[in-house]
C-alpha positions as CSV (number, residue, x, y, z in Angstrom):
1,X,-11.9,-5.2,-4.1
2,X,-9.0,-7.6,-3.1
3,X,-6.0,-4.5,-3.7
4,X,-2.9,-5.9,-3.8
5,X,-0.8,-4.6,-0.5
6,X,1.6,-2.6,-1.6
7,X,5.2,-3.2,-1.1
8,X,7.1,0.7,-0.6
9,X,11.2,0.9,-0.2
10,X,11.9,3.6,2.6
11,X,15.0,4.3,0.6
12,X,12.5,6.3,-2.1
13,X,14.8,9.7,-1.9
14,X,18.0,8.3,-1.9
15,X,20.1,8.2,-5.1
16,X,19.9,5.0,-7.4
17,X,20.5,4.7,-11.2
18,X,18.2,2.3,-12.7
19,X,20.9,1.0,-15.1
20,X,23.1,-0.3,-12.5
21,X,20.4,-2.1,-10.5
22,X,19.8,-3.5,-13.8
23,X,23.7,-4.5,-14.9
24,X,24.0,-5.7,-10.8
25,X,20.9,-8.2,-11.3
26,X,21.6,-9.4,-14.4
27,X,25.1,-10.0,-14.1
28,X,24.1,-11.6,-10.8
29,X,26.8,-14.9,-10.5
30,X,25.1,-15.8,-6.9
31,X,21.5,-15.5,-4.9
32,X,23.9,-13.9,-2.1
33,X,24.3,-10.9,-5.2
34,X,21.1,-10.3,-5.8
35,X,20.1,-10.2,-2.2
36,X,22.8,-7.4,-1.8
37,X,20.7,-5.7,-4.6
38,X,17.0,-5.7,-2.5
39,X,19.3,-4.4,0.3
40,X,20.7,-2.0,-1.2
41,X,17.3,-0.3,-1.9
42,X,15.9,-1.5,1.7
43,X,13.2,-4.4,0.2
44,X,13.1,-6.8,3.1
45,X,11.2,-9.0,1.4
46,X,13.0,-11.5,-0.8
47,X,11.5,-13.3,-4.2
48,X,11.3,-16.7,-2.5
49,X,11.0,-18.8,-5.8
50,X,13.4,-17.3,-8.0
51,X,16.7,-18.8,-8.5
52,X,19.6,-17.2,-9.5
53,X,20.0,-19.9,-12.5
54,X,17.1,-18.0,-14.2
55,X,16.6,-14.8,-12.7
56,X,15.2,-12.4,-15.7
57,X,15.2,-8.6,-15.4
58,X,13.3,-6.3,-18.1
59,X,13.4,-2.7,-18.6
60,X,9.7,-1.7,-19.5
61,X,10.1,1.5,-21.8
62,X,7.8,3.4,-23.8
63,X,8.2,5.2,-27.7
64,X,6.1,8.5,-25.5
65,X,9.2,11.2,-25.3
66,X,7.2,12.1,-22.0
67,X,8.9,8.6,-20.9
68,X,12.0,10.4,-20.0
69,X,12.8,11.0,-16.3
70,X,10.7,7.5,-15.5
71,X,12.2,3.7,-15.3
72,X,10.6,0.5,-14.9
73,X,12.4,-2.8,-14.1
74,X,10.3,-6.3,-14.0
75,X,12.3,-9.1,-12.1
76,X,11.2,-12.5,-11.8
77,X,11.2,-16.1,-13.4
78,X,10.0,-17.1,-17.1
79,X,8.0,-19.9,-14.9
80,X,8.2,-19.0,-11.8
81,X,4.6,-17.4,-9.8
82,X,6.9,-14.1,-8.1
83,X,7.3,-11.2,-10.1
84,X,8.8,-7.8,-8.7
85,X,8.5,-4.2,-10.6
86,X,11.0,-1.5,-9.8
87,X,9.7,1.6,-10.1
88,X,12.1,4.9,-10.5
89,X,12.2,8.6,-11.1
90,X,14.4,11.9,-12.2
91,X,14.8,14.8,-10.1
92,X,16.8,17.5,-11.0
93,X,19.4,15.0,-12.6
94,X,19.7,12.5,-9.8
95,X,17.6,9.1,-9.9
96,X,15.8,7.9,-6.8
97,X,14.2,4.8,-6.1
98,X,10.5,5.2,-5.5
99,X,9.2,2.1,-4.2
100,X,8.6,-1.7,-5.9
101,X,5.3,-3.8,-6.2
102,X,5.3,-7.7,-5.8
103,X,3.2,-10.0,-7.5
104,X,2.8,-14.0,-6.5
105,X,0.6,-16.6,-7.5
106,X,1.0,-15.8,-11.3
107,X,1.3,-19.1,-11.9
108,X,0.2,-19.4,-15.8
109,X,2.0,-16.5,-16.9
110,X,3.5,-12.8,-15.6
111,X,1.4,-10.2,-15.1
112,X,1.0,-7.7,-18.4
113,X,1.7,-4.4,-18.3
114,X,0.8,-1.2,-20.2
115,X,2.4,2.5,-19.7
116,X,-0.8,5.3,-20.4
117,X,-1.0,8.6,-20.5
118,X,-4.8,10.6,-20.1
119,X,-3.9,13.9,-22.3
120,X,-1.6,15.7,-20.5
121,X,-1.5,13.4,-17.5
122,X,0.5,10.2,-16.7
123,X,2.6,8.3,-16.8
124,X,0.5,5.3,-15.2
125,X,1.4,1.6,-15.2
126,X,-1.7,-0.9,-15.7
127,X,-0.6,-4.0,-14.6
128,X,-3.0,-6.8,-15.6
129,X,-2.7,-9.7,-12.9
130,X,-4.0,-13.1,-11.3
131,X,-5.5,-12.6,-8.2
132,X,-7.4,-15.8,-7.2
133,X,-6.8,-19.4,-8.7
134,X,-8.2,-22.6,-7.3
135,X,-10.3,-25.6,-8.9
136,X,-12.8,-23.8,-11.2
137,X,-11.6,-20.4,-10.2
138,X,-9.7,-17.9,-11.9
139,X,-9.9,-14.2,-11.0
140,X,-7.2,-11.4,-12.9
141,X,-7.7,-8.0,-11.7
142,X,-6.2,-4.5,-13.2
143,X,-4.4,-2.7,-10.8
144,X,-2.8,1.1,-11.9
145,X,0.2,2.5,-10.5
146,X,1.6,6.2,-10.2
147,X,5.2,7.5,-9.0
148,X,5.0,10.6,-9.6
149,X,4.8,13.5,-6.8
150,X,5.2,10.5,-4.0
151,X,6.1,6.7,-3.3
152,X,4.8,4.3,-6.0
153,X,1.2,3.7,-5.0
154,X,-2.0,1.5,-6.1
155,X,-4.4,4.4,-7.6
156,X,-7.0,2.0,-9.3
157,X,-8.1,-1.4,-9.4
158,X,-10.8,-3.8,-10.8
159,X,-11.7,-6.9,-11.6
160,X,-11.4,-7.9,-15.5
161,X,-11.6,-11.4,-16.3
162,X,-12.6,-14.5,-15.1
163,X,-15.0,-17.7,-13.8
164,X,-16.3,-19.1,-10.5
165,X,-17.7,-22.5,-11.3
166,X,-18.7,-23.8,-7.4
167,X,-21.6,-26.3,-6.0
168,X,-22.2,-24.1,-3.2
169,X,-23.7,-21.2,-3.5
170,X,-25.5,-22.9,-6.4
171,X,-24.3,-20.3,-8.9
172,X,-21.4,-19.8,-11.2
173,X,-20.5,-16.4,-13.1
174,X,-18.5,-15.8,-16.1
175,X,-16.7,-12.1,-16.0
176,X,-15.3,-10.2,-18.9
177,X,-14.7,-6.4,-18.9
178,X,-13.8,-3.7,-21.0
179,X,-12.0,-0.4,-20.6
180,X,-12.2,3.2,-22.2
181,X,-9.6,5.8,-21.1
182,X,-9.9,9.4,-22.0
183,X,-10.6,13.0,-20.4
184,X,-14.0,15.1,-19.5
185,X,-14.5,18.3,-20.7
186,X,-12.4,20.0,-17.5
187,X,-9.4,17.6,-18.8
188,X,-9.5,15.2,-16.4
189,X,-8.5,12.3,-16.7
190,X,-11.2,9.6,-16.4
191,X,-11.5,5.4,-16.7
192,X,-14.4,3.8,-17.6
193,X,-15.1,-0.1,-17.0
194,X,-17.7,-2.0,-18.5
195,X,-18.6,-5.3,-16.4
196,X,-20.3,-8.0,-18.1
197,X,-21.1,-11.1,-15.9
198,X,-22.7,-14.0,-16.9
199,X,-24.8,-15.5,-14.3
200,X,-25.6,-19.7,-14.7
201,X,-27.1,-22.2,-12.3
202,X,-24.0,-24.7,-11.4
203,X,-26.2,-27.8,-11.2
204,X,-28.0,-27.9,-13.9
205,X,-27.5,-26.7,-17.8
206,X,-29.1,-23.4,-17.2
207,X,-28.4,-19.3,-18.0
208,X,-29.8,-17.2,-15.6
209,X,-29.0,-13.6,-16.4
210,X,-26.5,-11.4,-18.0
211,X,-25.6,-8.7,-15.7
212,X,-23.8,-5.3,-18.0
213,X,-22.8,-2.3,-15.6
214,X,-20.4,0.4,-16.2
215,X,-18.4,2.1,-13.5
216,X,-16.6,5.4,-14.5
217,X,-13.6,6.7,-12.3
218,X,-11.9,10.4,-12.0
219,X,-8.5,11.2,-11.2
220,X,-7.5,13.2,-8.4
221,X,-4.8,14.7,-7.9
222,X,-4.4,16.1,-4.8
223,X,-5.4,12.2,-3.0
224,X,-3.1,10.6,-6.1
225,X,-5.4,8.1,-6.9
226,X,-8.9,7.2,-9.2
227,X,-12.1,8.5,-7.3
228,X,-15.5,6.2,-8.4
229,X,-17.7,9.1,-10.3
230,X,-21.5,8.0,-9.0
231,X,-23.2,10.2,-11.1
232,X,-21.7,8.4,-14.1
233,X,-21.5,4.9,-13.3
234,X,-24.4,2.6,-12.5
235,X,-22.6,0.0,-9.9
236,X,-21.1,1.0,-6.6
237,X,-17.9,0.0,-5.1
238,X,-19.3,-2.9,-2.8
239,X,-20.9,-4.4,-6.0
240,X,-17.7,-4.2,-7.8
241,X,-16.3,-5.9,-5.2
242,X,-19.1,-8.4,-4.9
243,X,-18.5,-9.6,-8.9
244,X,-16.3,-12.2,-8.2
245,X,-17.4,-12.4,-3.6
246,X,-20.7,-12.3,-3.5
247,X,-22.2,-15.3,-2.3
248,X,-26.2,-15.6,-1.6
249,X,-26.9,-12.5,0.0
250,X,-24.1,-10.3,-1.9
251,X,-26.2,-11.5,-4.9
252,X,-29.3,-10.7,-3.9
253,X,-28.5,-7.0,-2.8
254,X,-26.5,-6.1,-6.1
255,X,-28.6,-8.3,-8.4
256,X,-32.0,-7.7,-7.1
257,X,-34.0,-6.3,-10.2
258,X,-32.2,-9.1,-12.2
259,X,-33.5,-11.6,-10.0
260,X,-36.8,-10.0,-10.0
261,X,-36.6,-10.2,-13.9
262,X,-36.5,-13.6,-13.8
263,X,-38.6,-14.4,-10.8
264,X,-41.3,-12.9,-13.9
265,X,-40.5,-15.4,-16.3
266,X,-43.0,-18.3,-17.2
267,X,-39.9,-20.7,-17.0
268,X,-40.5,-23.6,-14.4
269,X,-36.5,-24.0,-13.9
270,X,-35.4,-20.7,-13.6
271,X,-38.5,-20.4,-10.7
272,X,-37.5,-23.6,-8.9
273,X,-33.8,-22.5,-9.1
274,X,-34.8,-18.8,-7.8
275,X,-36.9,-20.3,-4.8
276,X,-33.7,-23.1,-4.1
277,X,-31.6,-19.7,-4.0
278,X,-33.6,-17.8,-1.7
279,X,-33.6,-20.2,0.7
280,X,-29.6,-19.9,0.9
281,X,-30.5,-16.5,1.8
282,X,-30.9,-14.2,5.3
283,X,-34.3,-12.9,5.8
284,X,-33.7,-9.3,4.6
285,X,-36.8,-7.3,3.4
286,X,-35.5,-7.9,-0.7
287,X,-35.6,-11.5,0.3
288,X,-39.3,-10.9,1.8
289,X,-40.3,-9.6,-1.6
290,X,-38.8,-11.8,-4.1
291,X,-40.5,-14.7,-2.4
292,X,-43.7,-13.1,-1.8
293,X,-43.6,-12.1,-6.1
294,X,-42.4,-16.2,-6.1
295,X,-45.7,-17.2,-4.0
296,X,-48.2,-14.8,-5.6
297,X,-47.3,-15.9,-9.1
298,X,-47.2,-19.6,-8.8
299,X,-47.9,-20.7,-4.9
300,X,-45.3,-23.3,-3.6
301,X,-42.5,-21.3,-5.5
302,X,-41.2,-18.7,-2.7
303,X,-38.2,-19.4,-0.8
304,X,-37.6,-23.4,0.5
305,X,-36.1,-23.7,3.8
């Protein structure tokens, strides 16, 4: 599901306040100053495309008293496509440094952020992001982070907006999404994500199907990270991945009783444009049945080669 790699400081348990990695980069006179600063807490990699002329560093807080003990920074540019988050924690009166997270290609605007807590549970950061751009693509993902008990890690992540608009594979999608947070009745802390696609033929003027599937996820503790609940959600993992991959055949396994849906529709169009997109596909035995509906119902219809 395209996770972001996940950038962790092997200087996590030494002693760091927050505020002075903050006062040291924003009183930053030279690039050679806030290099010392990524040293100094063992990041190796540097932000490549911000300048020292307009370096900005934000402390992400939160009203919550349960805040205390935690500390966010955000460094990056206003403009710039590189953004790196800080993360930090309290132990027993002495800060450490738990790790940082890098974002690129947010070239329209930085990522957006959130700080939750599921009843008794949290802190987590959601950190809304772009993950794909190109000509007629745009793909931002949600990915949630946790600090606590460890290194900062990537516990959750899903796709929540965006389009694919391509000639080839003859099919163009439209994703939207919405999220619930909350606990079961044992108190644990559970996301739910509501996936609405919109499915279109990319040569001609014409919807195919809306595709509304909702994926529920549980936290666990012990692993540090969001488990997919099956018995709660009606789309897997590989089909969450497949909203914005799937070509053809990724399609035709996650979509099948769409497709079959409109393979039973009296519409000439949407037949001639499901036989055009079975031919794209590899013989598989969903293929083998979707045609043979295609040919039974209106002979010439099944899959062109």
């Amino acid at each position: 599901m395209l996770p972001l790699t996940v950038a962790v400081s092997s200087f996590a348990r030494s002693p760091v306040d927050p505020q002075d990695v903050k006062v040291r980069l924003s009183g930053a006179q030279e690039n050679a100053a806030i290099n010392g600063v990524w040293r100094d807490l063992r990041i190796q990699d540097q932000l490549s495309h911000t300048g020292i002329s307009d370096l900005q560093v934000e402390e992400i807080t939160a009203s919550d008293n349960r805040w205390a003990g935690n500390a966010v920074l955000r460094a990056g540019q206003p403009f710039g496509w590189e953004w790196r988050y800080l993360f930090f924690r309290e132990l027993n009166g002495r800060w450490e440094f738990a790790g940082h997270i890098d974002f690129d290609v947010q070239k329209y605007a930085p990522p957006d952020h959130r700080i939750t807590w599921l009843g008794s549970q949290g802190p987590w950061l959601a950190i809304r992001h772009l993950v794909l751009t190109g000509t007629d693509l745009s793909a931002y993902f949600e990915s949630w982070y946790h600090w606590q008990g460890g290194p900062v890690k990537e516990v959750l992540v899903y796709p929540v907006e965006g389009h694919v608009f391509v000639w080839v594979p003859c099919f163009n999608r439209e994703v939207k999404t919405k999220v619930a947070t909350g606990t079961n009745r044992q108190g644990t802390a559970t996301v739910t994500v509501q996936f609405t696609v919109d499915y279109t033929a990319n040569d001609q003027d014409l919807d195919l199907f809306t595709a509304v599937q909702s994926a529920s996820f549980i936290w666990d503790p012990a692993e540090r990270c969001f488990c997919l609940d099956p018995q709660n959600s009606q789309i897997g993992e590989e089909a969450i991945e497949g909203i914005f991959g799937d070509g053809p055949d990724g399609l035709l396994e996650h979509q099948y009783f769409n497709l079959l849906r409109l393979a039973s529709r009296r519409s000439p169009a949407h037949r001639r444009w499901l036989g055009q997109f079975l031919g794209l596909c590899e013989d598989t035995p969903k293929k083998a049945a979707l045609s043979e509906f295609l040919k039974k119902t209106e002979p010439g219809l099944e899959a062109e080669r």
